[in-house]
Backbone as JSON Lines, residues from 0, in Angstrom:
{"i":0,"aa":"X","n":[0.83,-1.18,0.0],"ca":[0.0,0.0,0.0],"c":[0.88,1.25,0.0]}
{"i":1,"aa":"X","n":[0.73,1.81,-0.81],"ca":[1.48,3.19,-0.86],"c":[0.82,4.6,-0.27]}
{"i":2,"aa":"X","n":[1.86,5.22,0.38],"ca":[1.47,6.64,1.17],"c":[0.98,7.6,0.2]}
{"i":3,"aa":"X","n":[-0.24,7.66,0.47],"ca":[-1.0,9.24,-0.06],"c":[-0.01,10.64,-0.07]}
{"i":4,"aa":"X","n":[-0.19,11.39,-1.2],"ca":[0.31,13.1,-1.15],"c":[0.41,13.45,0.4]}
{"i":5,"aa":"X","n":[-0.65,13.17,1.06],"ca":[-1.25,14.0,2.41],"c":[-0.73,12.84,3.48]}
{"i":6,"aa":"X","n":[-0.37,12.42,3.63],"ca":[0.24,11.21,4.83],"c":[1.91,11.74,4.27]}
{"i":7,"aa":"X","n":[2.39,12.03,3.09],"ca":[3.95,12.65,3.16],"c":[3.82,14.31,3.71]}
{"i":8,"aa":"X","n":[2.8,14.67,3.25],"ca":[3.22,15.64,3.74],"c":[2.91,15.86,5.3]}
{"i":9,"aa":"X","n":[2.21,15.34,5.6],"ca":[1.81,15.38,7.61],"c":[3.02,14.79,8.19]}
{"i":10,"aa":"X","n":[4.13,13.77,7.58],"ca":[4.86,13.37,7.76],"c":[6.3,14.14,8.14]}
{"i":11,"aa":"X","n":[6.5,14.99,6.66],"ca":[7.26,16.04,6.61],"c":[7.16,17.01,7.64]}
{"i":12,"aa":"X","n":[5.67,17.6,8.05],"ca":[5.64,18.66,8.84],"c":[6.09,18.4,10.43]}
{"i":13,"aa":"X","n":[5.83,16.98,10.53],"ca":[5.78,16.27,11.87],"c":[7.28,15.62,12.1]}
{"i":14,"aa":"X","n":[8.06,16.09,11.17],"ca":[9.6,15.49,11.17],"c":[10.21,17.09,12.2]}
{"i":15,"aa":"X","n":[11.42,16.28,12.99],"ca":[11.91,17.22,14.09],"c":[12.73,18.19,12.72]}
{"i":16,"aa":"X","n":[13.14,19.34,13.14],"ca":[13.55,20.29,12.47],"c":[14.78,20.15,12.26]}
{"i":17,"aa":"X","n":[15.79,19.07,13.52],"ca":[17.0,18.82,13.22],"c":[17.03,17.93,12.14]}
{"i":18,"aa":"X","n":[16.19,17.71,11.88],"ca":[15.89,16.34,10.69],"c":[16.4,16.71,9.16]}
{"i":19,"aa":"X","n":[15.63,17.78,9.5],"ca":[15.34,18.71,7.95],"c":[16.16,19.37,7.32]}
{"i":20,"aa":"X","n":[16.5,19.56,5.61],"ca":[16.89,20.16,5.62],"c":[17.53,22.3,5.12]}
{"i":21,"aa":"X","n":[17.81,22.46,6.47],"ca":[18.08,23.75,6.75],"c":[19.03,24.11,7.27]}
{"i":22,"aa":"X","n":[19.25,25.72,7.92],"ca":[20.1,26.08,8.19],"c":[20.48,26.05,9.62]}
{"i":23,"aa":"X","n":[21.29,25.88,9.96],"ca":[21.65,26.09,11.78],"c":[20.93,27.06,12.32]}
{"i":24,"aa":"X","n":[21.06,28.26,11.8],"ca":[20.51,29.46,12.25],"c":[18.79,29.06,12.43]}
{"i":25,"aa":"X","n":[18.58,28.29,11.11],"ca":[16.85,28.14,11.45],"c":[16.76,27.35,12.18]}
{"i":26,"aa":"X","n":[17.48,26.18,12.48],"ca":[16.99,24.91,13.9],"c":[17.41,25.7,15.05]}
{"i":27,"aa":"X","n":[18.17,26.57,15.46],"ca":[18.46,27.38,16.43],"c":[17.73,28.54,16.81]}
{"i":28,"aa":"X","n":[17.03,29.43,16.1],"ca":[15.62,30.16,15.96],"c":[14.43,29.54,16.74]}
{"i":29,"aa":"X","n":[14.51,28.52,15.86],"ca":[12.72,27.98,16.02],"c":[13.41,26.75,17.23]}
{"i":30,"aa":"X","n":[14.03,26.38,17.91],"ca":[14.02,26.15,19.27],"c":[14.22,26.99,20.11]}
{"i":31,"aa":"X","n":[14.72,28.26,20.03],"ca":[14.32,29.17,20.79],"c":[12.88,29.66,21.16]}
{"i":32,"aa":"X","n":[12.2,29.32,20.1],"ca":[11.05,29.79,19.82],"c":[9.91,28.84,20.41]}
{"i":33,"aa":"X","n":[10.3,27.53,20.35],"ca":[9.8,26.55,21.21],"c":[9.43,25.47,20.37]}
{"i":34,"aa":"X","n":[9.81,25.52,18.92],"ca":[8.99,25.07,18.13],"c":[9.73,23.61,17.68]}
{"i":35,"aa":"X","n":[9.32,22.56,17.58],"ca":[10.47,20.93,17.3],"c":[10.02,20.71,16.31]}
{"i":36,"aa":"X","n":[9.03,21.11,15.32],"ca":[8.67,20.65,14.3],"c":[7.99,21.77,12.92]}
{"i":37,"aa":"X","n":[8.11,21.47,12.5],"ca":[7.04,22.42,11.17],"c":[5.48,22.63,11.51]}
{"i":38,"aa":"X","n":[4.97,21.63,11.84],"ca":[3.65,21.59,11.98],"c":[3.25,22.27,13.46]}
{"i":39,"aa":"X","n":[4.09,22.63,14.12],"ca":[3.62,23.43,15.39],"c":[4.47,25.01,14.68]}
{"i":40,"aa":"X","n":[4.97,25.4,13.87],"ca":[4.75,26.4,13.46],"c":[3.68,27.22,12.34]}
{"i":41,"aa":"X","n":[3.33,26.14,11.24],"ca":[2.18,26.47,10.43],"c":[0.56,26.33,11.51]}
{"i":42,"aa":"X","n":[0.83,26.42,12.79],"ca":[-0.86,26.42,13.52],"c":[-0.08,27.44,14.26]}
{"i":43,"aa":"X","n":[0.91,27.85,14.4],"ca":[1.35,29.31,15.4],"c":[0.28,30.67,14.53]}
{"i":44,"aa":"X","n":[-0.28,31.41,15.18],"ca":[-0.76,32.72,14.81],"c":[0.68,33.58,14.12]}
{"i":45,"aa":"X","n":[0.19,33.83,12.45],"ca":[1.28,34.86,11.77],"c":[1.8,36.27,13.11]}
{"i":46,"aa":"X","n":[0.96,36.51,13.37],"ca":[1.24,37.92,13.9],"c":[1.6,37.73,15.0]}
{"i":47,"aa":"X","n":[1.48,36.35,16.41],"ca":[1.95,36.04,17.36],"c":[3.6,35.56,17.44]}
{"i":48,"aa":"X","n":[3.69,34.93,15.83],"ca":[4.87,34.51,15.5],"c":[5.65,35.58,15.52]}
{"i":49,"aa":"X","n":[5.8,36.67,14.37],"ca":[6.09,37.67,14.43],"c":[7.08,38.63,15.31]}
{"i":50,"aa":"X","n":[6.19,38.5,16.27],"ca":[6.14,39.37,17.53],"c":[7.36,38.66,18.74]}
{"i":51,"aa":"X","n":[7.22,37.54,18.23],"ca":[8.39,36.87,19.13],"c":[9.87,37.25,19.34]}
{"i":52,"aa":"X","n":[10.6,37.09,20.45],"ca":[11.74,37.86,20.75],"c":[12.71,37.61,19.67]}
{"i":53,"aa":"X","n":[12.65,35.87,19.47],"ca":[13.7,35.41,18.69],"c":[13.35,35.23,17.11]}
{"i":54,"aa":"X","n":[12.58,35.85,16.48],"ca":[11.91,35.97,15.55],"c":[12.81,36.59,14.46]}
{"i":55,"aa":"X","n":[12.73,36.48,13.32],"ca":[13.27,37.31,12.28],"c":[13.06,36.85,10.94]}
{"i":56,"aa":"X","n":[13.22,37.89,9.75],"ca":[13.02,37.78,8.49],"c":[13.71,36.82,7.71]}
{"i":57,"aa":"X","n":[15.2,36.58,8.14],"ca":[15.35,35.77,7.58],"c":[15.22,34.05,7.65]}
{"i":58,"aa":"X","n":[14.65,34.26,9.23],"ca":[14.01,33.09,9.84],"c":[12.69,32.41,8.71]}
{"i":59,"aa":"X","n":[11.86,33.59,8.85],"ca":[10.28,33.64,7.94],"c":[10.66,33.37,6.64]}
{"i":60,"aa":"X","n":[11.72,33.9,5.93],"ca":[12.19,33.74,4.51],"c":[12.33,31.89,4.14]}
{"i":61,"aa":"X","n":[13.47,31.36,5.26],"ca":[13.79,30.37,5.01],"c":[12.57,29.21,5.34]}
{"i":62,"aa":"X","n":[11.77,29.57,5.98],"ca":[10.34,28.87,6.4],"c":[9.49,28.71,4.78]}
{"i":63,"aa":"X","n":[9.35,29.89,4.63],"ca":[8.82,30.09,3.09],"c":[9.21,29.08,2.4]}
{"i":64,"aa":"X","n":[10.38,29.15,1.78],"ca":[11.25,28.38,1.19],"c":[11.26,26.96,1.49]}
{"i":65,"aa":"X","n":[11.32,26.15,2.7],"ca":[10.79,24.76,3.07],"c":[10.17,24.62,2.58]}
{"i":66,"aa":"X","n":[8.84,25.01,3.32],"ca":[7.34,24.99,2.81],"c":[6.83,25.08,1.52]}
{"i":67,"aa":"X","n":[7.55,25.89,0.67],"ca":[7.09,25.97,-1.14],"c":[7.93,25.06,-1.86]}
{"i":68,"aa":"X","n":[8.8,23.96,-1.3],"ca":[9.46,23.39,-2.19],"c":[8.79,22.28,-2.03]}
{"i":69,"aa":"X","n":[7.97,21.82,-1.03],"ca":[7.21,20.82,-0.66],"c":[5.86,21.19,-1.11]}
{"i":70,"aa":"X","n":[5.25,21.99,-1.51],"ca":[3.91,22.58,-2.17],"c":[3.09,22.52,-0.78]}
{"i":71,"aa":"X","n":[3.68,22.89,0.27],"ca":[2.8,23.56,1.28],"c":[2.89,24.78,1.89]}
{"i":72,"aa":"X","n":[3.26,25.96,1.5],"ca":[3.08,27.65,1.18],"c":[1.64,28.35,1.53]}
{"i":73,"aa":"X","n":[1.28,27.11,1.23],"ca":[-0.35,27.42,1.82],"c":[-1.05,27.07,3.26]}
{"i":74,"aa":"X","n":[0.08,26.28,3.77],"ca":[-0.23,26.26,5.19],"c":[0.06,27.83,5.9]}
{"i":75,"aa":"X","n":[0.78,28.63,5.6],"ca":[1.17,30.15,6.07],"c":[0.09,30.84,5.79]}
{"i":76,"aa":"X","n":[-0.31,30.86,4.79],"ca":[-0.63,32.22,3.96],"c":[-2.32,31.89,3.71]}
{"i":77,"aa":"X","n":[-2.5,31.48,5.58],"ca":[-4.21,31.47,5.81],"c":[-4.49,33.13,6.46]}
């Protein structure tokens, strides 16, 4: 039996961030931030995110970038 579009991608989101791949700076961000996975950042509030101490653009940039290479861009940009 083969995995559905939507079972890889719940998969992906639910993979630890050290997993993934990115930049130091972003697994070091988003554990500051509290966050171990993708999928507890695409249900974080945009503007709560934001606002966070350890927060930054090029943090949000490289999030973007995960997320649209996997065709989920649209988990953000509710």
């Amino acid at each position: 039996m083969e995995n559905s579009p939507q079972d890889f991608k719940m998969g992906f989101l639910n993979t630890p961030i050290s997993k993934l791949p990115v930049t130091e700076v972003f697994m070091l961000r988003s554990k500051l931030m509290g966050f171990s996975n993708l999928a507890e950042i695409v249900q974080t509030d945009l503007v709560k995110l934001s606002k966070h101490e350890d927060y930054s653009q090029r943090w949000y940039l490289e999030l973007i970038n995960v997320l649209g290479r996997h065709g989920l861009l649209h988990l953000i940009a509710r």
